[in-house]
DOTOR-437658 format. One record per atom (N, C-alpha, C): z, x, y; residue in one letter; residue number from 1. Coordinates in Angstrom, 1 decimal, decimal comma, padded with zeros to 4 digits. Example, Ala and Ser with C-alpha at 12.3 -4.5 7.8 and 13.67 -1.06 7.14 Angstrom:
<vomars>
       Z       X       Y  rest   nr
   007,8   013,2  -005,7     a    1
   007,8   012,3  -004,5     a    1
   007,8   013,2  -003,3     a    1
   007,1   012,8  -002,2     s    2
   007,1   013,7  -001,1     s    2
   007,9   012,9   000,0     s    2
</vomars>
This chain:
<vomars>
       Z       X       Y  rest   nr
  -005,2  -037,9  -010,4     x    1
  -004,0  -037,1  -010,1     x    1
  -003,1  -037,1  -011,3     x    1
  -003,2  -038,0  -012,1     x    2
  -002,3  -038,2  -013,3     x    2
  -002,7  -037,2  -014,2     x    2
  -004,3  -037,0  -014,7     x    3
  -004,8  -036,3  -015,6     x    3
  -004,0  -034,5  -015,1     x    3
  -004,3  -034,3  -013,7     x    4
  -003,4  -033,1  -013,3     x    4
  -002,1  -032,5  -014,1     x    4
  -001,2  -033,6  -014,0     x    5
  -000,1  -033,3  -014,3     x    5
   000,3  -033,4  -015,7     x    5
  -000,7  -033,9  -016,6     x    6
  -000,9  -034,1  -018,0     x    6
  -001,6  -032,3  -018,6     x    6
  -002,6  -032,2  -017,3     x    7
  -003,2  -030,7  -018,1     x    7
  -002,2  -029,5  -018,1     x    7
  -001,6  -029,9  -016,6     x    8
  -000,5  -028,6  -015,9     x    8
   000,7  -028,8  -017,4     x    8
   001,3  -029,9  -018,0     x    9
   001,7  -030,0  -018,8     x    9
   001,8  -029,6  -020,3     x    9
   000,7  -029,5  -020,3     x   10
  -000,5  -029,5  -021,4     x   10
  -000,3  -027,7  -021,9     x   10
  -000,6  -027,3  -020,7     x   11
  -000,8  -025,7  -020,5     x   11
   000,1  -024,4  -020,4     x   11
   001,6  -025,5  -020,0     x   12
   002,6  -025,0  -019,8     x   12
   003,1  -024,9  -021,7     x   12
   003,2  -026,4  -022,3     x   13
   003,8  -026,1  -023,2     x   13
   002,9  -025,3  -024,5     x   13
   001,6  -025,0  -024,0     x   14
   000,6  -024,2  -024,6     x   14
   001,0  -023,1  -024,6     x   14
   001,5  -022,3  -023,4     x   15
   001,7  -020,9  -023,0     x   15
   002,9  -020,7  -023,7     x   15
   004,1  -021,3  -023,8     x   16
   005,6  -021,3  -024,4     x   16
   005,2  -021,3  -026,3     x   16
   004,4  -022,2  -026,5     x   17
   004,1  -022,2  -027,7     x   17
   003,7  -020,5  -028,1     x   17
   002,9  -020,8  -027,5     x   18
   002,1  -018,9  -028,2     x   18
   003,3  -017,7  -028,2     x   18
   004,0  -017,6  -027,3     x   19
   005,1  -016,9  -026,4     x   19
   006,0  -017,4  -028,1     x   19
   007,0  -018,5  -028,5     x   20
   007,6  -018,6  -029,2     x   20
   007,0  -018,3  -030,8     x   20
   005,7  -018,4  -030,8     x   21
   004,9  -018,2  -031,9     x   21
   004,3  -017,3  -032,5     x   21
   004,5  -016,1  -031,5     x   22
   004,0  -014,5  -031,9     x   22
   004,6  -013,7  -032,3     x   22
   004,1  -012,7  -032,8     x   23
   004,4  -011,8  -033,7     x   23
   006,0  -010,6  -033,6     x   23
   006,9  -011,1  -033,8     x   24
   007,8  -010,0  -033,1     x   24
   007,8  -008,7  -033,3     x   24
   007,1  -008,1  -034,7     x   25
   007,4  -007,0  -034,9     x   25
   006,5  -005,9  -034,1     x   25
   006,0  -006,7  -032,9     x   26
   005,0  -005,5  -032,6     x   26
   005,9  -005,3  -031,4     x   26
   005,6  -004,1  -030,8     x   27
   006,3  -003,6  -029,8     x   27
   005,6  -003,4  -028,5     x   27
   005,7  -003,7  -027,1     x   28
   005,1  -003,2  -026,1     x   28
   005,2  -001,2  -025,8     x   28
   004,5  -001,0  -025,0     x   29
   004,3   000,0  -025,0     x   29
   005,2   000,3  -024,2     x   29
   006,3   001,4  -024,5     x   30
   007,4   001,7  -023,5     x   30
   006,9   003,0  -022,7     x   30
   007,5   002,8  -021,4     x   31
   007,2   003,7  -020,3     x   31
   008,8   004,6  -020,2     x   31
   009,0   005,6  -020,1     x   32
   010,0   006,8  -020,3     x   32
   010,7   006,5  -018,7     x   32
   012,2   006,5  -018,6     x   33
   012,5   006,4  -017,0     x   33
   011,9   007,4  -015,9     x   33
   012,1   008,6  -016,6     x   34
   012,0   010,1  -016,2     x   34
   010,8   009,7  -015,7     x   34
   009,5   009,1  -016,5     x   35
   008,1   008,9  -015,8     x   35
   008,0   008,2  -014,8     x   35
   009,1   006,9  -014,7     x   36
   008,8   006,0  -013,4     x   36
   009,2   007,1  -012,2     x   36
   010,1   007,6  -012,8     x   37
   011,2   008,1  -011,5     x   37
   009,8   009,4  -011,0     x   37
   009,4   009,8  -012,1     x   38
   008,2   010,9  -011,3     x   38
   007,0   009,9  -010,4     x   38
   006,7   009,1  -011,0     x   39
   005,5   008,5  -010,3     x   39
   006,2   007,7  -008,5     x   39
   007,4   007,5  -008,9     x   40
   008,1   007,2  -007,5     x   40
   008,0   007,7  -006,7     x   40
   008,7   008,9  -006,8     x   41
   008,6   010,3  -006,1     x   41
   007,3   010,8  -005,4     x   41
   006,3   010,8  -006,5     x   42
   004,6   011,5  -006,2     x   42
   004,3   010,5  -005,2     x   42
   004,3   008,9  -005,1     x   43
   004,3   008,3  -004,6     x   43
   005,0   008,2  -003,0     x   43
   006,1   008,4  -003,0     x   44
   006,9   008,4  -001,8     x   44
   006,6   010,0  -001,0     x   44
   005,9   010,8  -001,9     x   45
   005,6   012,4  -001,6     x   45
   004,3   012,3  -000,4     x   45
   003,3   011,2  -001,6     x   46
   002,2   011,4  -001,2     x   46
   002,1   010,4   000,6     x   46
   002,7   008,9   000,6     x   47
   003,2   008,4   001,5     x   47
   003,3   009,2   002,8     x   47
   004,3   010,3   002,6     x   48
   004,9   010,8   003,5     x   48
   003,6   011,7   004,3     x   48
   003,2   012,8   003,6     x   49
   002,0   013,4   003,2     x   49
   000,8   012,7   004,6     x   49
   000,8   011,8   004,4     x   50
  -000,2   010,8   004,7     x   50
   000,2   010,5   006,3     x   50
   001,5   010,2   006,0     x   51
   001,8   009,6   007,7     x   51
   002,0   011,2   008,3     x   51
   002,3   011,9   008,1     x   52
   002,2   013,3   009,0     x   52
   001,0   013,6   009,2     x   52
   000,1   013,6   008,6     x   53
  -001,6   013,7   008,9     x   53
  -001,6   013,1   009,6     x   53
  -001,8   011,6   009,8     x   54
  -001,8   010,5   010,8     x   54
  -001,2   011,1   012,1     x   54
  -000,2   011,1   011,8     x   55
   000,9   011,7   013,1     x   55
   000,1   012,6   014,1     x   55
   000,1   013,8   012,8     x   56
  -000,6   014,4   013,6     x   56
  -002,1   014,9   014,3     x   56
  -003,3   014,2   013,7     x   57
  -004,5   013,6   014,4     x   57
  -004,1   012,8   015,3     x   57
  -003,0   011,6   015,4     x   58
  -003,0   010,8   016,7     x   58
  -002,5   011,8   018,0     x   58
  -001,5   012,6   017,8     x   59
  -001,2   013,4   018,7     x   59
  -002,2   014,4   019,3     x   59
  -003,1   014,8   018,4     x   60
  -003,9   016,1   018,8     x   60
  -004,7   015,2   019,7     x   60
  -005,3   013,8   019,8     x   61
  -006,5   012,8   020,2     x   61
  -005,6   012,4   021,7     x   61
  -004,4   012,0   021,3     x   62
  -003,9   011,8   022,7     x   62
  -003,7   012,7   023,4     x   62
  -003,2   013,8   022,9     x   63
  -003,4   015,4   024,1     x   63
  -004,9   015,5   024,7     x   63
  -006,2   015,1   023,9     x   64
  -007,2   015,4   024,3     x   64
  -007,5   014,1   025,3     x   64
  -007,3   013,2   025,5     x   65
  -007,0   011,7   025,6     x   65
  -006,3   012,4   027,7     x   65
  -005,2   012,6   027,6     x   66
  -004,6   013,1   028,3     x   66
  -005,2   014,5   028,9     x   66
  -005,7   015,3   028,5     x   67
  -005,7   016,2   029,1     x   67
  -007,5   016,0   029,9     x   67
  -008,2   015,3   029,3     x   68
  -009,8   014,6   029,7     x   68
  -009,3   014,0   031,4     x   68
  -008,2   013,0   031,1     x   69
  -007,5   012,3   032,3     x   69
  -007,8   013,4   033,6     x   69
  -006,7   014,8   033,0     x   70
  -006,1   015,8   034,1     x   70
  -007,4   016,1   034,5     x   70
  -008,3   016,2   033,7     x   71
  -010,0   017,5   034,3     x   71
  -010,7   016,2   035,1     x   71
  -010,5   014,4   034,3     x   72
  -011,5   014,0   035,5     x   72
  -010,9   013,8   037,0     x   72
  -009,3   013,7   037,0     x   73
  -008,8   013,7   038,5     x   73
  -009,0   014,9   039,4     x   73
  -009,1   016,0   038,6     x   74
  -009,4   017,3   039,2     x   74
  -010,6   017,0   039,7     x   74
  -011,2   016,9   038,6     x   75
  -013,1   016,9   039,1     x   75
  -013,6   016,0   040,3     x   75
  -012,4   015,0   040,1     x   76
  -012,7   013,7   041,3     x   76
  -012,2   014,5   042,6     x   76
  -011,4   015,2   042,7     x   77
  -010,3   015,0   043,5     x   77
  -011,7   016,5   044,6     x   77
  -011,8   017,4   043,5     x   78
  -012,6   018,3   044,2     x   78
  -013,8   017,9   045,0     x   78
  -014,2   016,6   044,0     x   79
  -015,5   016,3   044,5     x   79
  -015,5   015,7   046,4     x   79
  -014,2   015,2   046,6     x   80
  -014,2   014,2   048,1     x   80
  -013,7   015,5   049,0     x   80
  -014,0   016,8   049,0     x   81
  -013,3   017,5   050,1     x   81
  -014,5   018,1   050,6     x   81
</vomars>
């Protein structure tokens, strides 16, 4: 259990080292706001998109769902006279 906390130790101030020890002049690769705010959007677009489909297959299935109901009570109902 001891060795655990020696590696977890170990690894942590490994990670901080490299992190304090690299190169600053290099730059990450910057993302433009304008771009996030589009991928948000296309995102929240496509979401929406998605549940109206849904919506509307679940409704068209329960009408059929429901209306299968009305033809077998009919069909029953004709059948006992």
């Amino acid at each position: 259990m001891a060795h655990n906390k020696y590696l977890i130790v170990w690894l942590f101030f490994l990670c901080n080292s490299a992190v304090a020890f690299a190169d600053n002049t290099s730059s990450c690769y910057r993302i433009e706001p304008w771009t996030i705010v589009g991928i948000i959007f296309a995102d929240v677009f496509l979401t929406l998109i998605i549940v109206a489909i849904t919506y509307r297959c679940a409704s068209i299935r329960r009408e059929k769902v429901e209306n299968a109901d009305k033809v077998y009570m009919n069909v029953r109902a004709n059948c006992k006279k």
